[in-house]
DRENDO-1510 file (C-alpha; in Angstrom, 1 decimal, always signed):
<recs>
REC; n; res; u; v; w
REC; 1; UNK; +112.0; +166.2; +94.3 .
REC; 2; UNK; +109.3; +168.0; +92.3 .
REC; 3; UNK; +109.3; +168.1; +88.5 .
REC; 4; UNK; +110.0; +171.6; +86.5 .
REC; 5; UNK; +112.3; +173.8; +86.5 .
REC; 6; UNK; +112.3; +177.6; +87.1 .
REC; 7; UNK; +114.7; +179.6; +87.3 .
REC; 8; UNK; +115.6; +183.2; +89.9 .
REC; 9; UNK; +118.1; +185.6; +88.3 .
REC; 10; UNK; +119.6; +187.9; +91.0 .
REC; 11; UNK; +119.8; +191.6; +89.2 .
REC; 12; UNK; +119.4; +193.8; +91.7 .
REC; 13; UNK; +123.0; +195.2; +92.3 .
REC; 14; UNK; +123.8; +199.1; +92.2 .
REC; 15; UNK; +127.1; +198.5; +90.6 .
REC; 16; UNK; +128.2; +201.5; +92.6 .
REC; 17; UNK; +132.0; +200.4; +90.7 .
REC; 18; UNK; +131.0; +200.9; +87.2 .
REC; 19; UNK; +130.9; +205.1; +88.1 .
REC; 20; UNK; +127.8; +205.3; +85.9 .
REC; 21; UNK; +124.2; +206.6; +85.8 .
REC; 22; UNK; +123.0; +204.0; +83.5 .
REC; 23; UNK; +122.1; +200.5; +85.9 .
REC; 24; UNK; +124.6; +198.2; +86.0 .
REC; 25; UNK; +122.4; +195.3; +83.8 .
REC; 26; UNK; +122.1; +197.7; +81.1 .
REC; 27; UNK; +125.6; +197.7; +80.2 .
REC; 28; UNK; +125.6; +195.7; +76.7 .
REC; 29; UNK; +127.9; +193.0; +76.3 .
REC; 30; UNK; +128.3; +192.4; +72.1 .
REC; 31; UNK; +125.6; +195.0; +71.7 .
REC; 32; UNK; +123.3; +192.7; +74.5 .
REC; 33; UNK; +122.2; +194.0; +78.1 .
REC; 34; UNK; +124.3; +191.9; +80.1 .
REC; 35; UNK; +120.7; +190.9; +82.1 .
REC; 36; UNK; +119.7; +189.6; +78.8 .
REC; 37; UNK; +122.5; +186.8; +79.4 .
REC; 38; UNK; +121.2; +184.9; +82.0 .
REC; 39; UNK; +117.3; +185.3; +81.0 .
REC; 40; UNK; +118.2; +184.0; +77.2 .
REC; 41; UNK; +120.2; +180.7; +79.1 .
REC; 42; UNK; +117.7; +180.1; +81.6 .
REC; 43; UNK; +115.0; +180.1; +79.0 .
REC; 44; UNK; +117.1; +178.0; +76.1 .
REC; 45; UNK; +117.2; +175.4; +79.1 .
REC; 46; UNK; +113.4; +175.6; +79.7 .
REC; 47; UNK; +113.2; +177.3; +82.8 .
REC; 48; UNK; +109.5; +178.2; +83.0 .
REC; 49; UNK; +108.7; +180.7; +84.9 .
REC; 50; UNK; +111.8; +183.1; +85.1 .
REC; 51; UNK; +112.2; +185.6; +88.2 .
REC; 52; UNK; +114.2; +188.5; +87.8 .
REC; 53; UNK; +115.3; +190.4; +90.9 .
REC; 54; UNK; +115.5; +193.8; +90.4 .
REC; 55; UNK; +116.1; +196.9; +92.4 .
REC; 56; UNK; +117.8; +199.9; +91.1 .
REC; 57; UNK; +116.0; +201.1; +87.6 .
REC; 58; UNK; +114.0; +198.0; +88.2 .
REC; 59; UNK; +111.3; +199.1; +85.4 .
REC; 60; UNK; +114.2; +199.7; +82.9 .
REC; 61; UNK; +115.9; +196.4; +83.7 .
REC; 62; UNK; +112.8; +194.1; +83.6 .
REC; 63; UNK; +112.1; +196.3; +80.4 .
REC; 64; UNK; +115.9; +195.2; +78.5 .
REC; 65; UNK; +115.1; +191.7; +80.2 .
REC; 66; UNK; +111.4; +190.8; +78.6 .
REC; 67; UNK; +113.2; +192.3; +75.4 .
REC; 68; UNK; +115.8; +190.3; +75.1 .
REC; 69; UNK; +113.9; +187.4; +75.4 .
REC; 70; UNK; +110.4; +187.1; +74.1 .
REC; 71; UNK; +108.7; +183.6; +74.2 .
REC; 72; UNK; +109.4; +183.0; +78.0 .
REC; 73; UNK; +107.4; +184.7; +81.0 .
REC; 74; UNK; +109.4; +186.7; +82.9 .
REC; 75; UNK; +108.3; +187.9; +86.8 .
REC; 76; UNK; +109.8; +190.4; +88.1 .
REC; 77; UNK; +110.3; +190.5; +92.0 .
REC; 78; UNK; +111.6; +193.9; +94.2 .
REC; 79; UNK; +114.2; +193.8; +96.7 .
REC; 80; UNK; +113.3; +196.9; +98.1 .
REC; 81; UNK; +116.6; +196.8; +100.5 .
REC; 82; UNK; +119.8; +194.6; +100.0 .
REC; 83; UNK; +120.8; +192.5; +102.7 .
REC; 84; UNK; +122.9; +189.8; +100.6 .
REC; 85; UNK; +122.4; +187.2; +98.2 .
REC; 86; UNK; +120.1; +184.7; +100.8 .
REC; 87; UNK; +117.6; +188.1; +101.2 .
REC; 88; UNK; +117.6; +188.1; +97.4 .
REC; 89; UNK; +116.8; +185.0; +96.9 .
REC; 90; UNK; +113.5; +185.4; +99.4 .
REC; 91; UNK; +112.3; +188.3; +97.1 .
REC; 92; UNK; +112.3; +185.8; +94.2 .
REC; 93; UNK; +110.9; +182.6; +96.1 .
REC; 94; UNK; +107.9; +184.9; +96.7 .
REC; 95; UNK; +106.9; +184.4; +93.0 .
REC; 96; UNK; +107.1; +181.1; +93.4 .
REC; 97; UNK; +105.4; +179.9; +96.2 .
REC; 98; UNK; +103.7; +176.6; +95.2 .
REC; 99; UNK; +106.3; +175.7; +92.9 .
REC; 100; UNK; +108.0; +172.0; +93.3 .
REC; 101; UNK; +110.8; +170.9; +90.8 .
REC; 102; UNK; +114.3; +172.4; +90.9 .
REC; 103; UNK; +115.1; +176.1; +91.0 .
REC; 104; UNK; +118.6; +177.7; +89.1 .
REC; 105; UNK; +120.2; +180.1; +90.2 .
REC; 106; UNK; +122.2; +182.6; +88.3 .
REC; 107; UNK; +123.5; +186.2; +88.4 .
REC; 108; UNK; +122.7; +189.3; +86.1 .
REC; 109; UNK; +126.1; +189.7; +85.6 .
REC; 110; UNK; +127.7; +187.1; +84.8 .
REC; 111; UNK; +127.1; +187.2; +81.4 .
REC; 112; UNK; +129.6; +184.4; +79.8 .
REC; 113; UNK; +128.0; +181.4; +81.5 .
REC; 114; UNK; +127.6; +178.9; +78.8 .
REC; 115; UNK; +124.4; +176.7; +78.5 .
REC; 116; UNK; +126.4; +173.5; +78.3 .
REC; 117; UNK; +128.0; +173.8; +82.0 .
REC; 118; UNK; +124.5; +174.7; +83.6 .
REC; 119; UNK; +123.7; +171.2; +81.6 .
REC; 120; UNK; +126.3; +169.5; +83.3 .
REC; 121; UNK; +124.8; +170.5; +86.7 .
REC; 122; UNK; +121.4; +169.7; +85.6 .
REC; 123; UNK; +122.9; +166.3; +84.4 .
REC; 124; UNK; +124.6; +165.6; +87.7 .
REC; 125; UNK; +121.3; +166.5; +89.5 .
REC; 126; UNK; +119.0; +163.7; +87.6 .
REC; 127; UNK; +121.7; +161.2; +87.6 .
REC; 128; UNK; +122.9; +161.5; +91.1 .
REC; 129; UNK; +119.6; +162.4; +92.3 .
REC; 130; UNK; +120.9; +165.4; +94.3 .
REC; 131; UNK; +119.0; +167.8; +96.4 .
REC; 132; UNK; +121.5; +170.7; +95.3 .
REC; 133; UNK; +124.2; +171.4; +93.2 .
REC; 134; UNK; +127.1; +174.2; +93.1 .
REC; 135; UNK; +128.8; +175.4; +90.5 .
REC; 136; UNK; +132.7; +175.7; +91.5 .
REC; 137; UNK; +135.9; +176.8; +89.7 .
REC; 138; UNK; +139.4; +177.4; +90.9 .
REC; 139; UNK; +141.5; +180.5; +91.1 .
REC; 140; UNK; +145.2; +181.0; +91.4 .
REC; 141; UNK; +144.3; +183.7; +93.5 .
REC; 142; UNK; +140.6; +183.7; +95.1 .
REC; 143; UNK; +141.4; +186.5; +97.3 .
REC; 144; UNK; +137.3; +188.0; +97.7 .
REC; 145; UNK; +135.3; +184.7; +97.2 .
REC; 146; UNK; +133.8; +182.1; +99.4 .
REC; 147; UNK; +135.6; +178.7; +99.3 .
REC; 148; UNK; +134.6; +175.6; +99.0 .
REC; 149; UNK; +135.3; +173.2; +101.9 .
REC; 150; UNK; +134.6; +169.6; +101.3 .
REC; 151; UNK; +134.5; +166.4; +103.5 .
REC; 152; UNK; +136.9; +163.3; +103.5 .
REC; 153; UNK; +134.6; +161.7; +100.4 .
REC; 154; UNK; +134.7; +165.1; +98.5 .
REC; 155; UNK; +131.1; +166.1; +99.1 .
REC; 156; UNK; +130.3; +169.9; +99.4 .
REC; 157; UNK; +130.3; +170.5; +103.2 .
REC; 158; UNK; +129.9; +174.6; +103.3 .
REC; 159; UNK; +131.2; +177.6; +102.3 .
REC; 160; UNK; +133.3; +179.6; +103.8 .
REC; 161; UNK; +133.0; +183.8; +103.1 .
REC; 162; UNK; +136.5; +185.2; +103.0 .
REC; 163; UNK; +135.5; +187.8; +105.6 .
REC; 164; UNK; +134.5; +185.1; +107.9 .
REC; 165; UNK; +137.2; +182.5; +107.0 .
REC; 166; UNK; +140.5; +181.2; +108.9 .
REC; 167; UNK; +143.8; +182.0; +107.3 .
REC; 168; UNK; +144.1; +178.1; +106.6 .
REC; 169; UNK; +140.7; +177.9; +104.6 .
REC; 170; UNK; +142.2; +181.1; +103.0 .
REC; 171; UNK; +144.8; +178.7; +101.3 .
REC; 172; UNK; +141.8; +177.0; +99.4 .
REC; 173; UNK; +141.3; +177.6; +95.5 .
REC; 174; UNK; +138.1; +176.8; +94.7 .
REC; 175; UNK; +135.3; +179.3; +95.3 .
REC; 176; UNK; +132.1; +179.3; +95.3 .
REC; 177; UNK; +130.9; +181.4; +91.7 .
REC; 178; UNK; +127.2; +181.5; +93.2 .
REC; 179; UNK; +125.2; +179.3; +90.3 .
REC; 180; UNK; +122.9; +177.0; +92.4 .
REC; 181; UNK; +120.4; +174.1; +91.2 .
REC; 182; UNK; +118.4; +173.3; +94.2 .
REC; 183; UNK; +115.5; +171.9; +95.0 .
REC; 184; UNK; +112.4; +174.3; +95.7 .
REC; 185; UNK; +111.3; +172.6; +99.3 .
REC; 186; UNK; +115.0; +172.2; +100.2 .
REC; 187; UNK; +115.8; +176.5; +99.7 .
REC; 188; UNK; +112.4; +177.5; +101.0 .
REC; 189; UNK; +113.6; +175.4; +104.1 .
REC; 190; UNK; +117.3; +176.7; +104.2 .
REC; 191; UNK; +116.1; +180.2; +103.4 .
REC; 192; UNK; +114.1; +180.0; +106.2 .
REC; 193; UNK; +117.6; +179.1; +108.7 .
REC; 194; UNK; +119.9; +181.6; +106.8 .
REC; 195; UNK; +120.9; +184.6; +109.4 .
REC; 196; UNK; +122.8; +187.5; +109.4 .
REC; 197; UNK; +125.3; +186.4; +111.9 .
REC; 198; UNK; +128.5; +187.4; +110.1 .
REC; 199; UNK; +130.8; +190.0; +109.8 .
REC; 200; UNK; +128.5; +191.8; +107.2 .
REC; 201; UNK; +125.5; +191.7; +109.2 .
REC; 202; UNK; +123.8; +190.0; +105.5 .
REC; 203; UNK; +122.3; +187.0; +105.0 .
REC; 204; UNK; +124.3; +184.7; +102.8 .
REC; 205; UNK; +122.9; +182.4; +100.5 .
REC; 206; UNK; +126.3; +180.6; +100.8 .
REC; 207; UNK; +125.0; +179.2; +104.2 .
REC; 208; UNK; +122.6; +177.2; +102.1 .
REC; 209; UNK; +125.3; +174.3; +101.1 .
REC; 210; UNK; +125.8; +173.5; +105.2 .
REC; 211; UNK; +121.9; +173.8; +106.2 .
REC; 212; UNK; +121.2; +171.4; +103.2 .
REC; 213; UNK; +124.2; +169.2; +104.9 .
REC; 214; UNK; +122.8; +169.5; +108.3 .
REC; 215; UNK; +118.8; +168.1; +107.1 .
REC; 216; UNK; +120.8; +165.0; +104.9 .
REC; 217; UNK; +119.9; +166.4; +101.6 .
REC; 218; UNK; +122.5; +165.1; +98.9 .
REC; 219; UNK; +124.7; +168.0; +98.1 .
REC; 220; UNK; +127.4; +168.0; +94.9 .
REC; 221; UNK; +129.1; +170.1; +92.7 .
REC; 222; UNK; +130.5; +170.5; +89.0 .
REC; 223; UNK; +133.6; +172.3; +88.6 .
REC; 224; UNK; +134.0; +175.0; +85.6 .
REC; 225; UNK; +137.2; +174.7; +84.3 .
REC; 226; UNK; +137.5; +178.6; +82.5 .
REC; 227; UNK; +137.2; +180.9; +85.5 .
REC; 228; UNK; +136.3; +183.7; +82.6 .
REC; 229; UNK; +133.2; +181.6; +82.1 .
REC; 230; UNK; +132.0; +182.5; +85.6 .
REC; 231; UNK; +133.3; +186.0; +86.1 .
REC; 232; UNK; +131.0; +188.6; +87.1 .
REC; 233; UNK; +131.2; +192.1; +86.1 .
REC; 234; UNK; +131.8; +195.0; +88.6 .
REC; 235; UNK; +133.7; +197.6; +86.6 .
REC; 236; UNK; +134.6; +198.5; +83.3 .
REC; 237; UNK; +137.9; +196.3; +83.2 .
REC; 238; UNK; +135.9; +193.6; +84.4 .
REC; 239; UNK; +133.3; +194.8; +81.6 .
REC; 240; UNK; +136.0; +195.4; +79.1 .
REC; 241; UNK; +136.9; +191.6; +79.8 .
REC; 242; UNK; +133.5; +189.9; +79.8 .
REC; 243; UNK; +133.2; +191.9; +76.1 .
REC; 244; UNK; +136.5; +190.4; +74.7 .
REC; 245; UNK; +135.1; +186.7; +75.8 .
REC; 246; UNK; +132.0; +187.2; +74.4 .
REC; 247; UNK; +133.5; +188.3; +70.8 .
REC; 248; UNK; +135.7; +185.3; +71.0 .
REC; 249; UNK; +133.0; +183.3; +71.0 .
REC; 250; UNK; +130.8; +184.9; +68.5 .
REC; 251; UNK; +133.6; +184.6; +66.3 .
REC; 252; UNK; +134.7; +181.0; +66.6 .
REC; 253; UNK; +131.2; +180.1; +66.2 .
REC; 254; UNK; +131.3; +182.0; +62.7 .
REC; 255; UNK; +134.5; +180.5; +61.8 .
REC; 256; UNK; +132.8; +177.2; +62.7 .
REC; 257; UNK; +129.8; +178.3; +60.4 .
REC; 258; UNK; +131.5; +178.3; +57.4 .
REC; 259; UNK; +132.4; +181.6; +57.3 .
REC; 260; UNK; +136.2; +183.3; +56.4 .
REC; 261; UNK; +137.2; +186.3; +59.0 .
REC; 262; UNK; +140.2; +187.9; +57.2 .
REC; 263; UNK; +141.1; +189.3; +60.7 .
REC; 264; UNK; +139.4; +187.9; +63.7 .
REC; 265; UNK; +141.4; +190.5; +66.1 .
REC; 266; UNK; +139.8; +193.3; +64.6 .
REC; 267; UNK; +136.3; +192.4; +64.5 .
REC; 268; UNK; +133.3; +192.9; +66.1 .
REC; 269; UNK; +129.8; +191.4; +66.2 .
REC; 270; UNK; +127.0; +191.9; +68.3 .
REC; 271; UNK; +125.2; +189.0; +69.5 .
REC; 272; UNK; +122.2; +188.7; +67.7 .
REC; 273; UNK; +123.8; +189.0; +64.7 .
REC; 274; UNK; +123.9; +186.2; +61.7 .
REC; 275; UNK; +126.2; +185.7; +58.9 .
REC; 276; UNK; +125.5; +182.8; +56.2 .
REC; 277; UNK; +128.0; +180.3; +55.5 .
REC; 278; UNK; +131.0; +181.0; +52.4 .
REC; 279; UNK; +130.8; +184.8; +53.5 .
REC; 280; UNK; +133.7; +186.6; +53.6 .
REC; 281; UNK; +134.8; +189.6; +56.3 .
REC; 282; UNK; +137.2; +191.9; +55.9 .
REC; 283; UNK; +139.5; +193.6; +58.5 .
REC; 284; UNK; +138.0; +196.1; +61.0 .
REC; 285; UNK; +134.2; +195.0; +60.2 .
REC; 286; UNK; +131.7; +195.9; +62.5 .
REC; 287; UNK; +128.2; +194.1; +62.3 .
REC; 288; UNK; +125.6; +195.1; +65.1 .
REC; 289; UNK; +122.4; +195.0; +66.0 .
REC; 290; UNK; +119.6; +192.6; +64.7 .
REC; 291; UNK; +122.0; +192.7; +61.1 .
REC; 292; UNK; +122.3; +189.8; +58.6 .
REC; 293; UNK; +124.4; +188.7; +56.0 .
REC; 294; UNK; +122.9; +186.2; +53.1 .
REC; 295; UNK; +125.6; +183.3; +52.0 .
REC; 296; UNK; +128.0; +183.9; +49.7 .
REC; 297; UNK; +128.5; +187.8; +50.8 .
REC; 298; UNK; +132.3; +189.9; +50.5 .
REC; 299; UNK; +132.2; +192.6; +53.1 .
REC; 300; UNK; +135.5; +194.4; +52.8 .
REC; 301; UNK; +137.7; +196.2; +55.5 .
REC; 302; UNK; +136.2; +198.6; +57.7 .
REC; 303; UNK; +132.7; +198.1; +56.7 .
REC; 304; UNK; +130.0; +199.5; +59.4 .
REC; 305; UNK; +126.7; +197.4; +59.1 .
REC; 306; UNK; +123.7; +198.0; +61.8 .
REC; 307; UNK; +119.8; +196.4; +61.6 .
REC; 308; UNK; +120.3; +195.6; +58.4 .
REC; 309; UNK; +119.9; +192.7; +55.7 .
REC; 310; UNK; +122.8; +191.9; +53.4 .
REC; 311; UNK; +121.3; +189.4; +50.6 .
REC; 312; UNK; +123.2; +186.6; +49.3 .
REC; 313; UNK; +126.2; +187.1; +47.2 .
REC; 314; UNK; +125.9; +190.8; +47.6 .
REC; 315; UNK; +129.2; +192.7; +47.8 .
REC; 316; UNK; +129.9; +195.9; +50.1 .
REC; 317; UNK; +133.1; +197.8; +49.2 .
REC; 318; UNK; +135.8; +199.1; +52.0 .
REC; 319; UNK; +134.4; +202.0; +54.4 .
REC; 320; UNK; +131.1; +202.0; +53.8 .
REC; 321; UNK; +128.1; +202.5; +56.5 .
REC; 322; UNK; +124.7; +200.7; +56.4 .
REC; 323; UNK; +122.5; +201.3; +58.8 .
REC; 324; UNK; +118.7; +200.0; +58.6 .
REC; 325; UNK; +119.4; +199.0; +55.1 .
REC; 326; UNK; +118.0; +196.4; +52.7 .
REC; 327; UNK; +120.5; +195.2; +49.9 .
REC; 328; UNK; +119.4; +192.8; +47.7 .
REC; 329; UNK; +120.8; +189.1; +46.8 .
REC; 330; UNK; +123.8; +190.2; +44.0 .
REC; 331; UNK; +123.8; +193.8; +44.4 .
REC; 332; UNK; +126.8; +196.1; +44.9 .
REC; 333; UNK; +127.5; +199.0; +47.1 .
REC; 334; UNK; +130.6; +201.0; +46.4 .
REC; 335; UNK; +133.3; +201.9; +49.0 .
REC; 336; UNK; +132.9; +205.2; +51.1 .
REC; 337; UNK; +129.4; +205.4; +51.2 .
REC; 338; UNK; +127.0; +206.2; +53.9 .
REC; 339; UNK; +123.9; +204.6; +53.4 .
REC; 340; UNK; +120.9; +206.1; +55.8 .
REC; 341; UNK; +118.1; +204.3; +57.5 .
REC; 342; UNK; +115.1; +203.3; +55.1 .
REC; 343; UNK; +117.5; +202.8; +51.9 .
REC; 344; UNK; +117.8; +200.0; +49.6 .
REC; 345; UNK; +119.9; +198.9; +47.0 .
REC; 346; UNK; +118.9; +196.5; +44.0 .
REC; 347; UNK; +121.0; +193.9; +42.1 .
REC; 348; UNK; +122.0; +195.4; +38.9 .
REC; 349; UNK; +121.4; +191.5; +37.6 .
</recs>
């Protein structure tokens, strides 16, 4: 097994179900391009280089992609046509052609994958010594997904594409979510088996788990035990739903920050904002955009705050607006006021 990591991000989908003329990988997630997701957690885990897939408004995606995430080379690789996840897979492989340690493999939208279960797999991986690793989760219902079929000692042995399965491997609950860590000889050699003979006439990447069996490479699996972790997004319920997790979690990590939310329910933060420690939040506020709050701040209900600084112990009464605005540490702005791009307010200290 080579040394390295890289990592191939498959965001090439149409997303045909979201009824929109905006790409599907645009669509922000807290205020964030849901492509941005995966880029951001494959290069927090130091996945060096990162290949994003890309196909429909593939100069607008790689554009929201290289934006969201500055200090870490991003290639971008066409899939001109889309003939499943295994021919998606080639297009990025391309990039990375003499490249020998392990590859991940995540989705553009599947923006709620947390960094610490794609370090349990790379943590299985070096312990183990395993050739590939799945990422797994069970469903009460996993009518649509692949399952996971295991032998007698509970290894991965393939999975099974529901179009393509028997109604007994139908029964199963755990599906396949389609993260991989493999190794990059291992895929290059599975890629190189994968055919279209299914029901779907596409070449599944899936098939890699039994061609990896089939050669004697050590295949396992980690098991993610919040299927809303894993979700992708193909509509806006699903899009609605990846948004409420992601404000959950922006939240509690506030809460854990030392900061007071009056009412957590009703409010809303965008991902790249911060908030210093003994501030307080009011019902119904709204911070977005690259925004942040100094310690020590009171922001009252209903407060709209967007690419602005908020200095320490500043106060900002009930209603107001602040968009590209610079307050200063200990100054007060009144309730009801809209304050427009440029301003700035002084301390009266």
């Amino acid at each position: 097994m080579g040394q390295g990591l890289a990592a191939v991000i498959l965001a090439a989908g149409e997303g045909t179900r979201m009824k929109s003329d905006l790409p599907k990988m645009l669509h922000p997630v807290a205020g964030l391009p849901m492509v941005g997701y995966p880029v951001r957690l494959a290069a927090g885990l130091g996945a060096g280089p990162v290949v994003l897939v890309v196909g429909t408004g593939a100069d607008d995606v790689l554009a929201a992609a290289r934006a969201a995430e500055q200090r870490t080379r991003i290639v971008p690789a066409l899939q001109r046509r889309r003939l499943g996840t295994a021919h998606a897979v080639m297009a990025g492989m391309e990039k990375l052609k003499r490249f020998s340690g392990q590859v991940l493999i995540l989705y553009g939208d599947v923006p709620n994958l947390q960094p610490g279960t794609v370090k349990r797999m790379l943590t299985r991986s070096r312990r183990r010594k395993n050739d590939l690793v799945i990422l797994t989760c069970r469903l009460p219902d996993p009518a649509g997904y692949g399952r996971i079929l295991r032998d007698e000692d509970g290894a991965p042995l393939r999975i099974v594409e529901e179009k393509d399965a028997t109604p007994a491997e139908r029964q199963i609950d755990e599906i396949n979510v389609g993260t991989y860590l493999v190794d990059a000889g291992l895929l290059r050699r599975g890629l190189s088996q994968i055919d279209d003979r299914n029901r779907k006439r596409e070449f599944y990447l899936t098939d890699l788990v039994e061609s990896a069996r089939l050669e004697g490479a050590s295949v396992d699996a980690v098991q993610c035990d919040d299927p809303s972790e894993v979700a992708g997004i193909n509509d806006r319920l699903q899009l609605a739903q990846a948004e409420v997790r992601a404000q959950d979690a922006l939240l509690v990590k506030l809460m854990r920050g030392g900061v007071t939310l009056a009412d957590p329910a009703t409010q809303h933060l965008d991902a790249d904002v911060r908030v210093g420690r003994e501030t307080w939040l009011g019902p119904g506020v709204v911070l977005q955009g690259q925004t942040r709050i100094g310690t020590g701040c009171r922001i009252e209900a209903h407060v709209v705050v967007r690419d602005s600084v908020v200095g320490k112990g500043a106060r900002i009464g009930a209603g107001a607006v602040l968009e590209g605005t610079r307050v200063a540490a200990g100054a007060v702005v009144g309730p009801l006021v809209h304050l427009p791009p440029g301003s700035r307010v002084r301390s009266r200290r």
